[in-house]
Structure formats: C-alpha cells, structure tokens
N, C-alpha and C positions, 0 to 999 in steps of 0.2 A: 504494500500500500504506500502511493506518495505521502510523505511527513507536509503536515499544512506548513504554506509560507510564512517564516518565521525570522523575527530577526534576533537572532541568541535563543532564550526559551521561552521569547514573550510574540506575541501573536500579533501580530500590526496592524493597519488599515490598508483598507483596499482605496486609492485615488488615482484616476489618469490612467487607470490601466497597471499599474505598478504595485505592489506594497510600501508605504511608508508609516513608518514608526509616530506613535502618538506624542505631541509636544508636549503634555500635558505635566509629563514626567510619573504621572500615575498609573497605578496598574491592579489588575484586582486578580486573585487567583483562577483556577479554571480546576475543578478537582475530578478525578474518576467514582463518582458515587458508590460504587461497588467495593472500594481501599480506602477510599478519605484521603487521599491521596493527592496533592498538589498534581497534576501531569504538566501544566504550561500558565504561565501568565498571559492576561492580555491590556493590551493598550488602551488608556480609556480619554477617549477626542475631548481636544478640549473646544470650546466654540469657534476656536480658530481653524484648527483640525477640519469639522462641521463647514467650515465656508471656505477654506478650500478644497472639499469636496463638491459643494453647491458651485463656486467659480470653474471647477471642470468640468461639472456638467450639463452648464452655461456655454462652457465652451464647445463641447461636444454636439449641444443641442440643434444649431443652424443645418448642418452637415447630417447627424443623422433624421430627423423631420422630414426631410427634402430627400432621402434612400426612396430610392422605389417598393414599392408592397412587396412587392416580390424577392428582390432582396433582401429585404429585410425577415421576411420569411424564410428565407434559406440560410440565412445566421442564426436563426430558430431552428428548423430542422438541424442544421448541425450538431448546436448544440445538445439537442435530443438524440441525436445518437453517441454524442459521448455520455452525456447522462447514463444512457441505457450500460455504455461499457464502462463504466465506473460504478452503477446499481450499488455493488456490494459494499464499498469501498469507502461510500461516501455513509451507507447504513451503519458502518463499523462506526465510524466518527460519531456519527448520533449516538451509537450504543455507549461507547467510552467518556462520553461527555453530561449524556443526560440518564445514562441507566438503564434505560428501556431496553427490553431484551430483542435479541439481535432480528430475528421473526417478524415480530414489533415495525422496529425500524427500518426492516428493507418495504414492508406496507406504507410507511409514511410517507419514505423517498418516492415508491411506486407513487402513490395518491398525486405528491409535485409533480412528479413527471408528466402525468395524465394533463397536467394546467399546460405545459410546455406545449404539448403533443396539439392541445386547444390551441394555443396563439399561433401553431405553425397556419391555421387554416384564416390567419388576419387576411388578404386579401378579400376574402368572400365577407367578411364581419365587419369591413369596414364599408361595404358599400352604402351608396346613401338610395336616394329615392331621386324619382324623375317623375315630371308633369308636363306634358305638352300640353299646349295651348288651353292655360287657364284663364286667359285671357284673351283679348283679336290678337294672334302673330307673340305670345306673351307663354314663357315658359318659366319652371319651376326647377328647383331639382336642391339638396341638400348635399352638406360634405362632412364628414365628420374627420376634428383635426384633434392634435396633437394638445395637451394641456401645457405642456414645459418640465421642467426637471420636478420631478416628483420623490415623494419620501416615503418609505416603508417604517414601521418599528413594530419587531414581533419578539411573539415571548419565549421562553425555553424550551416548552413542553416539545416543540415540534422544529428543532434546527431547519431543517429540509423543508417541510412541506408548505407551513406556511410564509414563510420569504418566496416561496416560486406561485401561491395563491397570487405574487401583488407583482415583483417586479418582469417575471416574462410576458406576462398581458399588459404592462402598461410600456416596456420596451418597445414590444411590436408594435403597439400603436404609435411609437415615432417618439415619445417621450424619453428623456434621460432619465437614472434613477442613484438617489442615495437609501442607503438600507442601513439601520441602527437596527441590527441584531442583538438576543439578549447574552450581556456578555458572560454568564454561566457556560452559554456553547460554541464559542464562536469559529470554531474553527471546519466545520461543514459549511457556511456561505464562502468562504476564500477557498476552500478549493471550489465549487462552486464558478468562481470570480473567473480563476483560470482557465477550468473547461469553457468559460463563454468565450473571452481570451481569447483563446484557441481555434472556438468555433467564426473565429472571424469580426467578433465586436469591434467597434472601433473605441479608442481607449476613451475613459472620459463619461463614454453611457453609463455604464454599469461601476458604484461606487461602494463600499461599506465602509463605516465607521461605528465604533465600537464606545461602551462607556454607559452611566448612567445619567441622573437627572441632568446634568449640564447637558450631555449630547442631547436628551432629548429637545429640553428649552431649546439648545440654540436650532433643532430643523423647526418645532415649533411657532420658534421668532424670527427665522430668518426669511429675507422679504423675494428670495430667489426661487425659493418653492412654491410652486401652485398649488398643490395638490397633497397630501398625506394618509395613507391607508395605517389602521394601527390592530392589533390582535392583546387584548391583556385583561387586567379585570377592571370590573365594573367605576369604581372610582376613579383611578387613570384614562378609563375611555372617556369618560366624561366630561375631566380634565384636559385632556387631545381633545374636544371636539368643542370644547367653549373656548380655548385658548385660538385656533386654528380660523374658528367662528371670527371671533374678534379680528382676527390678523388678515380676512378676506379669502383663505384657503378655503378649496373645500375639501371635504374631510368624509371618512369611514370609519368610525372607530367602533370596534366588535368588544363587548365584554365581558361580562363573567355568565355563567351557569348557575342553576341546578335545574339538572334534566331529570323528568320525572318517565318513568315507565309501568302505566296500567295493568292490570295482570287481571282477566276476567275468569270467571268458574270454568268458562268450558276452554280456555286456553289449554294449549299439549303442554302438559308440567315439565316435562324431562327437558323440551326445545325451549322454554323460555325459561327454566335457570340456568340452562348453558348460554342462553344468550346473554342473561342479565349479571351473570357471574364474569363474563368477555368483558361485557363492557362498562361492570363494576370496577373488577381490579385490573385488566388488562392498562398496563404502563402508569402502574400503581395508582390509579385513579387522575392522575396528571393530564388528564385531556379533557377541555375545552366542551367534546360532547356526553363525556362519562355520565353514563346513570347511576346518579347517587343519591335518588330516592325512588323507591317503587310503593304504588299503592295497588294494595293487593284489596281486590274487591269481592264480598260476600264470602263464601267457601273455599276460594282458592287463598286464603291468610295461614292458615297453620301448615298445610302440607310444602305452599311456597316456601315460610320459613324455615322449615325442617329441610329441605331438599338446599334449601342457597346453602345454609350451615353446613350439614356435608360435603357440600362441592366447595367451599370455602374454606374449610380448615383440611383441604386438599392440597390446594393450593401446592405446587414446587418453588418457592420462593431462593433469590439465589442472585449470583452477576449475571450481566445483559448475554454473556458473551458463552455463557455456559450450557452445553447441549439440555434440551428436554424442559428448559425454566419456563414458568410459566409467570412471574413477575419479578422485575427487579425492583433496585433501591428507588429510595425520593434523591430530587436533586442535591440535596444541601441538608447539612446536620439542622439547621437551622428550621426547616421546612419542616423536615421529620418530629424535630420535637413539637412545632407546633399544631402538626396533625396529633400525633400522642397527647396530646392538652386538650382537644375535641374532643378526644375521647373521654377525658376526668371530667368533661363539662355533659356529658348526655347520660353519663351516671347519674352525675349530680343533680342533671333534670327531672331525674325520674323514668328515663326509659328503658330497657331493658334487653342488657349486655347479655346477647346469645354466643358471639364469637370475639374474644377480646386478641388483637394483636400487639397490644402494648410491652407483650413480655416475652418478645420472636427476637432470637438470637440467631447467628447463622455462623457455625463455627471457623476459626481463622478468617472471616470476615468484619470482623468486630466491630472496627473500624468503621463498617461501610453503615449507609444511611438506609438500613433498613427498616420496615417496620412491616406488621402480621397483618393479616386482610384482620376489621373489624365488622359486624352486623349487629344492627340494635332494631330492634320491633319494641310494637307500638309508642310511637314517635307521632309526637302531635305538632300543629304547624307553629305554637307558641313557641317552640324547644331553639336554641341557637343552632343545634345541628343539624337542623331543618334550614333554619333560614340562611347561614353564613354559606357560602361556596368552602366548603374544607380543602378540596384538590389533592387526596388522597385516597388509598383506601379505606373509605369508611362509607358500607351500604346503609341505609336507613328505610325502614320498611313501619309505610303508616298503613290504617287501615280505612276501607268505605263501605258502604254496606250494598250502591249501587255505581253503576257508570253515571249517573245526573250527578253523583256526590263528587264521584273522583273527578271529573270533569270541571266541576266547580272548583275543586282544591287545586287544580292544574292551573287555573286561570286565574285562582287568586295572587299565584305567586308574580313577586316584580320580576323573576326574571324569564325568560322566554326564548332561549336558544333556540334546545331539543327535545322531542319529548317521543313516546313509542306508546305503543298499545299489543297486547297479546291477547289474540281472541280466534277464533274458527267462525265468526258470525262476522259476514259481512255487512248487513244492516249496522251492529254496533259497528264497526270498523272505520264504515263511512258516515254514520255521525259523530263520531269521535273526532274525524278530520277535518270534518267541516266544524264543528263549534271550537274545537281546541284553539285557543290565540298563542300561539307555538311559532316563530317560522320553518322550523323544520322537523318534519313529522314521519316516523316508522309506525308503519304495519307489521308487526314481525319481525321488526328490522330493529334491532336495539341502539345502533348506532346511526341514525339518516344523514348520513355525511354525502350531501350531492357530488355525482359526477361532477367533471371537471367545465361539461360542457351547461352545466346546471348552477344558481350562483348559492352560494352557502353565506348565510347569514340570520339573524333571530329576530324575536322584536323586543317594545318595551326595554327595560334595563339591559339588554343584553346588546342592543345596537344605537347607537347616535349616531345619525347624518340618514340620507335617504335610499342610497344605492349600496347592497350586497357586494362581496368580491368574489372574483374569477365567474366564468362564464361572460354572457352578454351585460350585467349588469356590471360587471369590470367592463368592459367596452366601453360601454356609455361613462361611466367614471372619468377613465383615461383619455376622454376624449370630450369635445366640446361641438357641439351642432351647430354648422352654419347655413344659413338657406338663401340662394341666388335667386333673385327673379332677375328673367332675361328677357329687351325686346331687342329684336335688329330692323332698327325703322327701314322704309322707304323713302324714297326722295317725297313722294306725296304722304307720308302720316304726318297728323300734326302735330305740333311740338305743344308736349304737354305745361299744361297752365299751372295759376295758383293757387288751385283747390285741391283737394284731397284725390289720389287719384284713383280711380275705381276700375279694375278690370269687367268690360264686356264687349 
C-alpha cells in the first residue's frame, strides 16, 4: 500500500496540486483506534493556510469552468478507474484510522465510488431546456453554470465516502473545491488528492486542508467561496448554515440523527434483528444512519428483545483489520468514554439494562477504544438516551401498542434523517411512508442510504438549507440556472418601446 503524503510523520495539506505543510505550526495526533496508538500527526491550517487554498482555486477556476463537459468527464472517468484499482487500499486507511472493520470500509469507499461513477454521466445532467418560439420569432432555453470554488467539511465517521458525496459532483460541474476533512482521518482524502492528480486534474481544483474550528471559521468567512456542503451534528450544522446564511453563501448542512426502526407483529423476526442488529452496531454505531432506537409495536416487544440480546452479546468484537470481526473500536478514548456515561445515564433513568457493554475488555488490546454492544428496553421518549444522538453502540428499544402510536412517536422527534419499518403488510408499509416526516425511509431496508444517482439527505433538525447532496439535487446545488431569451430581429421588426415587453 502507498504511505499517505507526508512531510516527516505529520500529514500536510493538499494546495495547487502539491502537498504543503501547515503554517500554523500546530498539529493534532491521528491514532489507530484498535492500539491507542499515535500512527501520524497532522497539520492543522491556519486561516492563512485556508486562503491560500481558496487563492488556488480562484486561480484554477477560469480555466477549468470553461473545460468542455466532456473533458471534464473523462478526468472523472479516470479517476474512477483508479479508485476502482486502489478499492482496497484506500478501505485499509479508513480501517486504520477510524476502526471500522475492514468489510465495513471497502462498503463505504464502494458507496463514494458509486457518486464518482454518477458525475462521470455530467454531460447528460447538465443539460438545460429549450423553447422555440415563445414568443413571434422569440426563443427560450436555460444553462446551468458553475457556482465558483466551493467548500466541503465532513466528519470522521466516513473518510471516503462522504468527501466524494460533495467534491466529484460539484468538480464536474466546472467548480473548484476546498475540502476540510475531519482531522481524526485525514489521511484517505490525500491519497485521494493524488489519484485525481493522476487522473488528469489540473492542479488548483481539487484542495484539502486540514484543522479545526479556525479552519472551519476561516472557509466559513472567507469571501472567495460561494458555496459550502457540511456533514456533522446537529449544532455545528446549524452553526455552518447561519454563519454561511449571513456571509451570502449558500449552504447544505446535514446533521445529527436518531433513526428510528418500527418493528410490527407480523414482521419475519429472524430478518429484522439481523437487520436491526447490522445496522445497530455495525461500525460501532458511528454512522450518520444507524438505528439507534427501534419501536417494537404490540406483540413483537418481548420476542424482539430477547432475539437483538442474543445476537448482540454475539457480537465478534475486535480490530478493523482482523478476519471474521464483526465491530471495531470508537474513534477516540474520548468518545468511548462518553458513550460508556450514556450508558450510567439510562440506568439512572430508569430503563432497563438487558445487554450492558460497559465492562468488554479485549485482551492485548487494552489500549484500544473499545467498548461492548449495549440494549436497554422500555425506554421512554423523556429519557436522555432517547433524545441525545449517542453515536455509539447503544440500541434502545421503546415500546407502542399500534402503528398510529409508533408513527406519532417517529414524528414527534426533532430529528428526521432515517427511519425503517419491518412488516409483511403492505397497506401498513405504504402508510407508514407516506405519513412518516423522515427524508429517508426503509421498507425492510434498515439502513435507506440512496443510491448515488438518488440525493441523501433528512429533514427538520437533521438538515438546514434547501437542496440534499449527490444525485440531481447536488447538481442543482453546484450549479446556478440561467435563462436566455433570444430574438434575431428582421430588418422590418420593430424596435421594441418603453413599456413592459410582452411576448405574442
């Protein structure tokens, strides 16, 4: 596997095409979750850092805008076919950085790839619309352009996948891009950098810089960016999208969860707690669409819980990188312990500790940031481990007595990612999808993470600003609508007056 660009053992910025080292003179560790283990330092931008990133890809912007679609498509395809021959390479890096097991990880890189594979098809996605004669001799038609150098900032859970949700759809559209990566992983978007690099980029489009709240402020403030797509939780989005508000960008800021999944009497028991069990603890609950509350409705309450609990203290818990695991570490001791404090708080609520992981060791791993898959049943929506986003594993299992109930409990919460339903009735199925206020919604499906050519995004607390990312609704983001009316007079039309002018 190539070692990420590095200058000594600290992880640099990507600007111009190049690596360069952060001014900043600060630097924050980078650890292997699975050791506790320092693996590399990285460089954290200072706002100057941040503007000359934004100054290259201002500079870059004229030049690539003005690429033809089609070229620019084929810097795309390129690039997706190195993707494809690095697949593994670049999974490894996620696994070593954020824990997830390696499995895990070549799924997430897949999922990016599938965005790439999308913006190879910008030609056909950018065309606009045509009108002949809207008027006498009087035509129409729309263009959809370029917004200007645009900013990413995404979180750890997902090195890979989500940086390729924002900057290959909004490259292709002709836009330059700075990307503030979270600096827990940084070292999957630089190689990254380089395979673009490679695939033909010209230097200057494609930027990273690395760092916290200063990096963020300065793409936030700075008056070169149009545009900022952001992935983190709920407070921070909110934060990106008034600050961004103010400064005249416009903005996406995606934020926090709790995804709920319904569970009805006559649902297949066995298929929906392998599902709900995936997409509980799979990548220790660190994902954005993790179900980390299920309301188990009328009958299906005891047998559900009995069935998650045995599949849950099943569990192969272990490093990312180790055959047959089926959940690795949390990112950060830090995190870890304060998922294990969720836990002392939903005791202390009152609910009731079926599978406790607070006291899961993993031997010669000691070190590492692990913690035991947790379930608590009967869980009411007063409880903190209801309402907080925890971001671990920790299932929580309320109960309802109908789908009018569960469906109510789903809608009363502020946040509204993702949500699932398990049932054999497709009457219930299809009113659950239609009253549910969710943006994205599984039948069966415990995780509804859209295709690539479909846009992923929530509503209520979970999104601010108006347009979803990747898919068509990244198009329209990345791009701004302009509409031509055209006449080409005759010597004999007359030249129009100084009234208002009305086509007939």
């Amino acid at each position: 596997m190539n070692k990420p660009a590095e200058i000594g053992a600290r992880v640099p910025l990507w600007i111009a095409g190049k690596p360069a080292p952060a001014s900043s003179g600060r630097t924050g560790p980078v650890y292997n979750p699975a050791s506790g283990e320092v693996v590399r330092h990285v460089g954290f931008a200072s706002a100057a850092d941040v503007d000359a990133a934004v100054r290259a890809a201002l500079a870059a912007l004229p030049d690539w805008r003005d690429t033809s679609i089609l070229r620019r498509a084929r810097v795309m395809q390129k690039f997706l076919q190195l993707l494809q021959e690095n697949h593994k390479a670049l999974a490894r890096r996620v696994s070593e950085e954020h824990g997830k097991t390696l499995p895990d990880a070549m799924g997430s890189v897949q999922r990016g790839i599938e965005v790439v594979e999308f913006a190879c098809g910008i030609p056909h996605l950018l065309k606009g619309e045509y009108s002949e004669n809207v008027g006498t001799s009087v035509d129409t038609h729309t263009v959809r352009q370029a917004v200007g150098v645009c900013a990413g900032i995404t979180p750890f859970n997902f090195p890979a996948m989500v940086p390729m949700w924002m900057f290959p759809v909004a490259i292709a559209c002709g836009n330059t891009f700075v990307l503030k990566v979270s600096e827990k992983v940084p070292s999957t978007v630089m190689r990254m950098a380089e395979l673009f690099r490679d695939a033909g980029l010209p230097d200057g489009v494609f930027n990273i810089v690395h760092g916290d709240k200063e990096a963020v402020d300065a793409i936030l403030n700075h008056p070169g960016i149009a545009a900022v797509s952001f992935v983190g939780s709920t407070p921070i989005a909110k934060y990106v999208y008034e600050t961004c508000a103010r400064n005249g960008k416009r903005v996406q800021a995606l934020g926090g969860a709790k995804n709920h999944a319904v569970v009805l009497p006559d649902a297949d028991l066995e298929f929906a707690t392998d599902a709900l069990i995936g997409a509980g603890y799979g990548s220790a609950g660190e994902r954005c669409m993790a179900i980390s509350a299920v309301v188990a409705v009328g009958a299906a309450g005891d047998p559900l819980v009995a069935a998650l609990a045995r599949k849950a203290r099943a569990i192969k818990i272990g490093p990312g990188d180790a055959d047959r695991v089926d959940m690795g570490p949390l990112i950060t001791r830090e995190h870890r312990d304060k998922v294990s404090g969720y836990v002392d708080i939903g005791v202390k609520e009152g609910a009731k500790l079926v599978v406790d992981g607070r006291g899961f060791r993993l031997k010669g791993r000691e070190n590492g940031f692990f913690l035991g898959t947790t379930l608590f049943d009967h869980v009411t929506p007063k409880m903190r481990i209801y309402q907080d986003e925890i971001f671990g594993p920790v299932l929580v299992v309320l109960r309802a007595q109908t789908i009018e109930e569960a469906i109510a409990l789903v809608n009363a919460n502020p946040y509204a990612n993702g949500t699932a339903i398990f049932t054999e009735s497709g009457g219930a199925a299809r009113r659950f999808e239609n009253e549910i206020q969710v943006g994205m919604v599984g039948i069966n499906v415990p995780i509804p993470v859209p295709v690539a050519f479909y846009s992923f995004g929530g509503w209520k607390s979970s999104l601010f600003g108006d347009l979803h990312v990747h898919g068509i609704e990244g198009v329209k983001f990345y791009t701004r609508t302009k509409v031509v009316t055209t006449r080409w007079p005759h010597q004999d039309t007359p030249a129009p007056g100084f009234h208002m002018p009305t086509l007939g």
